[in-house]
C-alpha positions as CSV (number, residue, x, y, z in Angstrom):
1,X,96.3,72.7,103.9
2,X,98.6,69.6,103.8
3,X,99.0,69.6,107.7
4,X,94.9,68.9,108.6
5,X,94.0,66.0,109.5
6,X,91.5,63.9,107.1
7,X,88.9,63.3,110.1
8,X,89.5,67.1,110.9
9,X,88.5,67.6,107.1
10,X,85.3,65.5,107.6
11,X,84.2,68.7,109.3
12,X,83.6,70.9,106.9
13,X,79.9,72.1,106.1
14,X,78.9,70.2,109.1
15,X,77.0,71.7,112.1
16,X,79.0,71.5,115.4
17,X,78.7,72.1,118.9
18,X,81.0,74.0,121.8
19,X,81.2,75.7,124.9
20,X,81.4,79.5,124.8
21,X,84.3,79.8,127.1
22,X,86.2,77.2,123.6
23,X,85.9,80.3,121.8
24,X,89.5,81.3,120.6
25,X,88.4,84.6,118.7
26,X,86.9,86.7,119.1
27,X,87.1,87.5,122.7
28,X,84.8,85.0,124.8
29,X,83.6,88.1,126.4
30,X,82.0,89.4,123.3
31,X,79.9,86.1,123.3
32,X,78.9,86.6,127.0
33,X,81.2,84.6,128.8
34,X,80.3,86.0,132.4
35,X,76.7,84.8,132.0
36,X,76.7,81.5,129.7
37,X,80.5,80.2,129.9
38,X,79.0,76.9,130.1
39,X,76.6,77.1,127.6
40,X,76.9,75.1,124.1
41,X,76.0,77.0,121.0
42,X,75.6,75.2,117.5
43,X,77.3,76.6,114.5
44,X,78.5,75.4,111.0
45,X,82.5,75.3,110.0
46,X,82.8,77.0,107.1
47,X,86.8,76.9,107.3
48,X,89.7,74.6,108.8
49,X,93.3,76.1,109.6
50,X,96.1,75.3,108.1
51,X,98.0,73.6,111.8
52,X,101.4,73.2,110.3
53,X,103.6,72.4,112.8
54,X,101.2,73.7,115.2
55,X,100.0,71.2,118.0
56,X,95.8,72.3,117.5
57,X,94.0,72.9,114.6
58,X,91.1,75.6,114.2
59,X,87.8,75.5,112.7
60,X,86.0,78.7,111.6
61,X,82.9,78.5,112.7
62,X,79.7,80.6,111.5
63,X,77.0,81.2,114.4
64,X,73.4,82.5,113.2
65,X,72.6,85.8,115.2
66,X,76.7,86.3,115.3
67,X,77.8,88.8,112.5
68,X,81.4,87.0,112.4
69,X,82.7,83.6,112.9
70,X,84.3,82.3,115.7
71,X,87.7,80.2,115.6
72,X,87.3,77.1,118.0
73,X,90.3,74.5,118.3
74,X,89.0,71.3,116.1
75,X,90.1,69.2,119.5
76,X,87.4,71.2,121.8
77,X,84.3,70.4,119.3
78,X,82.3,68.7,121.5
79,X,80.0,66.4,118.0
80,X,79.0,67.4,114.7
81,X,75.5,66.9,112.9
């Protein structure tokens, strides 16, 4: 995990905000993406990604009434609680 960023870090166990259609996996669509693209949903980052030599890094997010998380790149988390 040498490659994330300490304020990227600063994330973890924190509540954060998004957009649906900021969803990297699973599929937008299987979050309703057609009805509530614009929406922001609240979750907790229970993970960070490793970005290497990757340009984005990618939290792993947990989403109460989701039964998986959802991967959102660090750089479109809109705040955190």
């Amino acid at each position: 995990m040498d490659a994330v960023r300490q304020e990227d870090l600063s994330l973890r166990n924190r509540w954060v905000h998004f957009k649906i259609r900021d969803v990297y996996f699973p599929d937008p669509k299987d979050v309703s993406i057609a009805l509530h693209a614009d929406d922001i949903l609240q979750g907790k980052v229970i993970d960070l990604s490793d970005s290497g030599n990757q340009e984005l890094a990618y939290a792993v997010i947990e989403i109460e009434g989701l039964n998986q998380p959802v991967i959102v790149a660090v750089e479109r988390i809109l705040g955190a609680l």
